[in-house]
C-alpha positions as CSV (number, residue, x, y, z in Angstrom):
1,X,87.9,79.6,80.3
2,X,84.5,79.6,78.5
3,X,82.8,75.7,79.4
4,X,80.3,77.6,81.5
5,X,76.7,77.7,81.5
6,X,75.6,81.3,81.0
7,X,72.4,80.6,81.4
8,X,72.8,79.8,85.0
9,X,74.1,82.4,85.9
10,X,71.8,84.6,88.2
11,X,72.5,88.1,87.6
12,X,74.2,89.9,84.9
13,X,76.9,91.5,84.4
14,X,78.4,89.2,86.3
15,X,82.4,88.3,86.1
16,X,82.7,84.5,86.3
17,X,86.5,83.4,87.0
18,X,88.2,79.7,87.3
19,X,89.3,79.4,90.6
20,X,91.7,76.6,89.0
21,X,92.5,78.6,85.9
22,X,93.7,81.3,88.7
23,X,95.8,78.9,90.6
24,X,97.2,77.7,87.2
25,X,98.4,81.4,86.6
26,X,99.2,81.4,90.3
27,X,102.1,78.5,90.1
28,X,103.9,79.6,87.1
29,X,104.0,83.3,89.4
30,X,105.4,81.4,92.2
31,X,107.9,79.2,90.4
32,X,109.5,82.2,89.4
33,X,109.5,83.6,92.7
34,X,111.0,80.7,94.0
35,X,114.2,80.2,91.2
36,X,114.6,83.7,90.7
37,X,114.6,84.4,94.4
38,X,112.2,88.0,93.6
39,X,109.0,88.8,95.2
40,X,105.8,89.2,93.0
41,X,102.8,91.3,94.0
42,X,99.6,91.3,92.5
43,X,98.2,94.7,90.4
44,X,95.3,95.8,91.6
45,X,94.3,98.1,89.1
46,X,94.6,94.7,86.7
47,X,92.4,92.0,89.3
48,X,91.0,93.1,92.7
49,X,88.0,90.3,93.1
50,X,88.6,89.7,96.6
51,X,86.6,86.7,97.2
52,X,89.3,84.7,95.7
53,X,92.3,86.3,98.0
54,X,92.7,83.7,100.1
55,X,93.9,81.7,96.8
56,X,96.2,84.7,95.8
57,X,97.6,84.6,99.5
58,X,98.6,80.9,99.2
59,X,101.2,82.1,96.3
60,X,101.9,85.9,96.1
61,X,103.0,87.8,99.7
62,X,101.2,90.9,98.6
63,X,99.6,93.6,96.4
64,X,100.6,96.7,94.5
65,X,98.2,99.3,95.0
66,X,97.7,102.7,93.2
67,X,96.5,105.2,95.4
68,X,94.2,105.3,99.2
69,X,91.4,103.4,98.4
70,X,93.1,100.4,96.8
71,X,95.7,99.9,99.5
72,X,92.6,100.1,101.9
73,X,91.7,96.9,99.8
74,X,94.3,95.3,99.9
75,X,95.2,95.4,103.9
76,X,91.6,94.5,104.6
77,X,90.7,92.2,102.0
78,X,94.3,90.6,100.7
79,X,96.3,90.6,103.8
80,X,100.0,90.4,103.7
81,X,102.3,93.3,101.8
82,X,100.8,96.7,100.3
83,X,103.2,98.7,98.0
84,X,101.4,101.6,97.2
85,X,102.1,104.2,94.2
86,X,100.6,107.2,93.4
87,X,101.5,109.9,90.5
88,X,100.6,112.8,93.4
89,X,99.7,112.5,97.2
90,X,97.7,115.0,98.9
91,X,98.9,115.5,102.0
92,X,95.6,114.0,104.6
93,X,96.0,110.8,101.9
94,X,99.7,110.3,102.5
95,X,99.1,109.3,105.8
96,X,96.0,107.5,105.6
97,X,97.7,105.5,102.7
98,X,101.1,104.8,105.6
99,X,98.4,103.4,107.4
100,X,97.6,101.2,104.7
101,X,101.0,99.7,103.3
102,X,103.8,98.4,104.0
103,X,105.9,100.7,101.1
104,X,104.7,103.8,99.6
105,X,106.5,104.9,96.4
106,X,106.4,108.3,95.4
107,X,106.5,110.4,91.7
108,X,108.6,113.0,92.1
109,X,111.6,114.7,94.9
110,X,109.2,117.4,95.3
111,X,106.6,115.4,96.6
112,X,109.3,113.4,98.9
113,X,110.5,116.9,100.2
114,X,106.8,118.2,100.5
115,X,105.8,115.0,102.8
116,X,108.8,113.6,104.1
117,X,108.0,115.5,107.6
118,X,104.9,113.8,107.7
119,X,106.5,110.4,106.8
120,X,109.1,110.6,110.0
121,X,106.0,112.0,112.3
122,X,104.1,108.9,111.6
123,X,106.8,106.0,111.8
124,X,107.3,108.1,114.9
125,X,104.3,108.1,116.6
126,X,103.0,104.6,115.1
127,X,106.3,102.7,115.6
128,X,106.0,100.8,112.0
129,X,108.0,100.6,109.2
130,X,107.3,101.6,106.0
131,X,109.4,101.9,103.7
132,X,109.8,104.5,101.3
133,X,110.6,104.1,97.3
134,X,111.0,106.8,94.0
135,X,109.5,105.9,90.7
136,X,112.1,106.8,88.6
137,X,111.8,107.1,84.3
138,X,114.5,105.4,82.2
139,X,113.1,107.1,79.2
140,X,113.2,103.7,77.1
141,X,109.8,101.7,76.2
142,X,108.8,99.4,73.4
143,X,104.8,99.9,73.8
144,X,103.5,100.6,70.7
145,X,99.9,102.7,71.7
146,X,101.1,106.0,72.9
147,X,98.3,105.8,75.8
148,X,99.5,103.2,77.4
149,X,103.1,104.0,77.3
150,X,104.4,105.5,81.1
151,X,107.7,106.4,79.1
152,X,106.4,108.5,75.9
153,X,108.3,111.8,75.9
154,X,107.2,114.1,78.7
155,X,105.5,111.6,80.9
156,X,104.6,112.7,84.1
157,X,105.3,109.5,85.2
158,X,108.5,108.5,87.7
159,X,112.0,111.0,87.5
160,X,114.3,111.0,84.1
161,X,118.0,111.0,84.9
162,X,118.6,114.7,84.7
163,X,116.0,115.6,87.5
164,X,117.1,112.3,89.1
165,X,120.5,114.0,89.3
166,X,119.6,117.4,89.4
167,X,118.0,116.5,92.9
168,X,121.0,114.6,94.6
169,X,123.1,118.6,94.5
170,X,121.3,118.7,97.3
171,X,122.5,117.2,100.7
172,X,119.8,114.3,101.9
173,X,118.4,114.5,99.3
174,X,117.7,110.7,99.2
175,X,117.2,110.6,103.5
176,X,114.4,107.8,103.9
177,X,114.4,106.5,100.7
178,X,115.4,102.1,100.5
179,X,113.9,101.7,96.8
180,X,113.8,102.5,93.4
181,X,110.7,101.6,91.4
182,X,110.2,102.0,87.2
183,X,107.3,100.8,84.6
184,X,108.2,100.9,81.5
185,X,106.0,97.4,80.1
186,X,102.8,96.8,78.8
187,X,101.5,93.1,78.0
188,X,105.6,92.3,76.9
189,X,108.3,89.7,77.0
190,X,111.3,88.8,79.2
191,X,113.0,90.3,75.9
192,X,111.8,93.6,76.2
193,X,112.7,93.7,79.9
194,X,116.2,92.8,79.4
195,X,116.6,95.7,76.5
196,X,114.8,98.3,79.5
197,X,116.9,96.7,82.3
198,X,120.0,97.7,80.0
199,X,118.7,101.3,80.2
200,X,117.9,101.6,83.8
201,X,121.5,100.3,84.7
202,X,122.9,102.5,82.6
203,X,121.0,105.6,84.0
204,X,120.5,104.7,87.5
205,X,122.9,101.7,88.1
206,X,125.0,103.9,90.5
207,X,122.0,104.8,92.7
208,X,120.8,101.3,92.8
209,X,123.5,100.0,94.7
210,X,122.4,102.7,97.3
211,X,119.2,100.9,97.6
212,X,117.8,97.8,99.2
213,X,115.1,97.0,96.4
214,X,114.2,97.4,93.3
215,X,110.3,97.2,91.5
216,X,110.8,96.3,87.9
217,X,106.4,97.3,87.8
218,X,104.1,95.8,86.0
219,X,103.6,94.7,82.2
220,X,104.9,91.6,82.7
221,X,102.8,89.0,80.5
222,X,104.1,86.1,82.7
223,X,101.7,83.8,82.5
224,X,101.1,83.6,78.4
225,X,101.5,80.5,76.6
226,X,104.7,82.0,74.5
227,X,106.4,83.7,77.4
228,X,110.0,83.1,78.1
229,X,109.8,82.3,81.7
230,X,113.5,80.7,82.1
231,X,114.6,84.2,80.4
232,X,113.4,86.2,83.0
233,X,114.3,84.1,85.8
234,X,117.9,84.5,84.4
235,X,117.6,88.4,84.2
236,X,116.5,88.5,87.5
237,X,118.7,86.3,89.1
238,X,121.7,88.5,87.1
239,X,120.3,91.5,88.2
240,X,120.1,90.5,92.0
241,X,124.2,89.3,91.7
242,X,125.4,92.6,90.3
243,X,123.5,95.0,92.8
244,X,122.7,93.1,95.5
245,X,118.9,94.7,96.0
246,X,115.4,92.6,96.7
247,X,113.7,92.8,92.8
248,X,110.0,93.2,92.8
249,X,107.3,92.5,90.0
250,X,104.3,93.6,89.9
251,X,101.9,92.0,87.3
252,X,98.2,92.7,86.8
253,X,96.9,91.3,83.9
254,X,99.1,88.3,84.2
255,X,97.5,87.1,87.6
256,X,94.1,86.8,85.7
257,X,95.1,86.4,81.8
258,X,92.6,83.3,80.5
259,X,91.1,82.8,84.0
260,X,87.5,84.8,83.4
261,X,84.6,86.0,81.6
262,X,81.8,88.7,81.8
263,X,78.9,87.4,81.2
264,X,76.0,90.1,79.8
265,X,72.1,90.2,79.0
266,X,70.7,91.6,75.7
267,X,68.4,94.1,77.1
268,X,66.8,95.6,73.8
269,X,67.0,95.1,70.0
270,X,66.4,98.5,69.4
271,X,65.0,99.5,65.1
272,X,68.1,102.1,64.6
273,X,69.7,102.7,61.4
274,X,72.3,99.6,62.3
275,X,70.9,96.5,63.9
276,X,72.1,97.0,67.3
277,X,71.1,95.4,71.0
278,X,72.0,97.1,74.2
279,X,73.6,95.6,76.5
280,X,73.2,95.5,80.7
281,X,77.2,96.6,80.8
282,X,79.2,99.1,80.0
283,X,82.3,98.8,77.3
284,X,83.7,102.2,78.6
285,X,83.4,100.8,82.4
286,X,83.5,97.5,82.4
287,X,86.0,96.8,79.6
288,X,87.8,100.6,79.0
289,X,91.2,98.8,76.9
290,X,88.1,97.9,74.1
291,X,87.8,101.7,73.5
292,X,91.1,102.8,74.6
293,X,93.8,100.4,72.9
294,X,91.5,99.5,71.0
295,X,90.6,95.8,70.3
296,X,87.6,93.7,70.0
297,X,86.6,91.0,72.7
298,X,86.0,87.6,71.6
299,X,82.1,86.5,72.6
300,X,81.0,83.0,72.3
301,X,79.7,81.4,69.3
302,X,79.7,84.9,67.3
303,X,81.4,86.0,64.3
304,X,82.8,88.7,62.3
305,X,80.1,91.3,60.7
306,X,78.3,89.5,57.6
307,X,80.2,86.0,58.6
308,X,76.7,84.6,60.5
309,X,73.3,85.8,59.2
310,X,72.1,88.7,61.5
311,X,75.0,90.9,62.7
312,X,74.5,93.5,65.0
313,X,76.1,96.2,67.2
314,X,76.7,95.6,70.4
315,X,76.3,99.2,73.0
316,X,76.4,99.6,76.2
317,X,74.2,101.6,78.8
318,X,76.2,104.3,79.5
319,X,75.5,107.7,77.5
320,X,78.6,107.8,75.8
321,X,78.3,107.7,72.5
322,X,80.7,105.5,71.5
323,X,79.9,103.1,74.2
324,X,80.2,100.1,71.5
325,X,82.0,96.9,71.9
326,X,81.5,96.8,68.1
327,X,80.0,94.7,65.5
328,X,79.6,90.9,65.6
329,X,77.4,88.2,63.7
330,X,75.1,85.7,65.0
331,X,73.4,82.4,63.6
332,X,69.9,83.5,65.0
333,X,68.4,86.9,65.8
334,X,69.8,88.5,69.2
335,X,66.3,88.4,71.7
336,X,66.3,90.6,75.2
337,X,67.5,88.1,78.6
338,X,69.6,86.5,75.4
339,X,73.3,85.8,77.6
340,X,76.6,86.7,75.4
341,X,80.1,85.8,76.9
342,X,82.9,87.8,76.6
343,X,85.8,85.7,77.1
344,X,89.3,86.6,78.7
345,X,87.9,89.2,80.9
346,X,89.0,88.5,84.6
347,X,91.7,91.6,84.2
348,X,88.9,94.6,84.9
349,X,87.8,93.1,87.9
């Protein structure tokens, strides 16, 4: 999604999405939903621009959240389900985020011992239901960038097997729990899932059929060109026949993949050592995975460095140092209110 004018645009930075390019995304979601017979909730922490949730409610019954503020979000601006997940809880934001959502998985059977009293005080006194899930570990991933993997070795991330059993030695140990919840993907195939599925069926298969749903998380790169829908809707429908549970996605990146752009101003052309121009964004804020994973964004009608005739390097305003979306190539010289497009960009909204 790039046939926009940028120049039209009123104020940069400004994220531009396809409303159509969204529903496009939207249908292949829901198609699976609808053969597979799973629920799929939108990731928050992937595409939160709530001006276009009454689009995302047409398709998807809910959102994933990942802590207070974001399940806040998602009952007031979404609507419909909040599943809520957090690596810790303090205790005054426990029951804030019950007020929130709708499930609310927690990290660890220390942290369901340490709040479960204030669980059963608020269902309670509030007469809802929320239900109540474990993240749980199966110590198996195929992500390749260590940072982004929630299953490296000695993640704090969701319970391995041995603390998972460990835990059940003691009686109601599991009281108030309905739900099991892992994440073990990033940007991967039905193919990977199946390999992980095989490991959390072999680790926590006999607790599964104790439960009433299971969250497979996020990771899922549903929506790209070369994904094996028909694949996954087989896995899930296999895995629903041999335990009998609800199975629950949660995709981020998915929901928006190809649907957006940022759109940013050249500010300066500073004379530095490098030809550079500053940017009125921020690669660490705006677009963190550029740094982080790293990779380089694609931008309209540049290049690579020395394939166009000026190449500069493109920072951001922040005062980190390495605030740099990198190095790109240009047919003219970059000039401050100039617009460049990053394209694919929807998923850090």
């Amino acid at each position: 999604m790039h046939g926009i004018d940028a120049a039209k645009i009123e104020q940069t930075p400004a994220f531009v999405v396809s409303r159509g390019a969204l529903e496009r995304n939207l249908k292949r979601l829901k198609r699976v939903q609808d053969e597979a017979g799973c629920k799929i909730i939108l990731a928050l922490k992937g595409f939160a621009l709530f001006g276009l949730a009454d689009t995302i409610r047409e398709y998807l019954p809910g959102v994933a959240a990942s802590g207070l503020h974001e399940a806040r979000l998602g009952k007031e601006e979404f609507g419909g389900e909040v599943h809520t997940y957090s690596a810790a809880f303090s205790e005054r934001d426990f029951v804030e985020t019950l007020a929130f959502s709708d499930t609310v998985i927690l990290n660890s059977f220390e942290q369901l011992e340490r709040l479960r009293p204030l669980y059963v005080r608020y269902i309670q006194e509030s007469g809802r239901k929320v239900e109540l899930g474990l993240r749980v570990n199966p110590q198996y991933s195929e992500v390749e960038v260590e940072l982004y993997d929630p299953c490296s070795p000695g993640s704090r991330l969701g319970i391995p097997h041995s603390a998972f059993q460990a835990a059940l030695a003691n009686e109601g140990a599991l009281d108030g729990v309905t739900g099991l919840h892992f994440h073990a993907l990033c940007e991967q195939g039905a193919d990977v899932l199946e390999r992980t599925l095989e490991k959390v069926e072999e680790r926590f298969g006999d607790i599964i059929r104790r439960m009433k749903w299971v969250n497979f998380g996020g990771g899922h790169h549903i929506t790209r060109e070369d994904y094996d829908v028909e694949r996954l809707i087989r896995i899930i429908r296999g895995f629903r026949e041999r335990f009998g549970v609800e199975v629950i996605l949660e995709p981020g990146e998915a929901i928006a993949l190809g649907t957006g752009v940022l759109v940013a101003s050249v500010l300066d052309t500073p004379r530095t050592e490098i030809p550079t121009a500053i940017l009125d964004t921020s690669i660490t804020c705006h677009m963190p995975d550029c740094l982080e994973m790293p990779y380089r964004p694609e931008i309209v009608g540049a290049g690579m460095p020395g394939e166009k005739p000026h190449t500069y390097r493109l920072g951001g305003l922040s005062c980190l140092a390495g605030d740099v979306a990198g190095d790109y190539s240009f047919d003219a010289p970059l000039e401050p209110g100039q617009r460049l497009v990053f394209l694919d960009m929807a998923h850090y909204t």
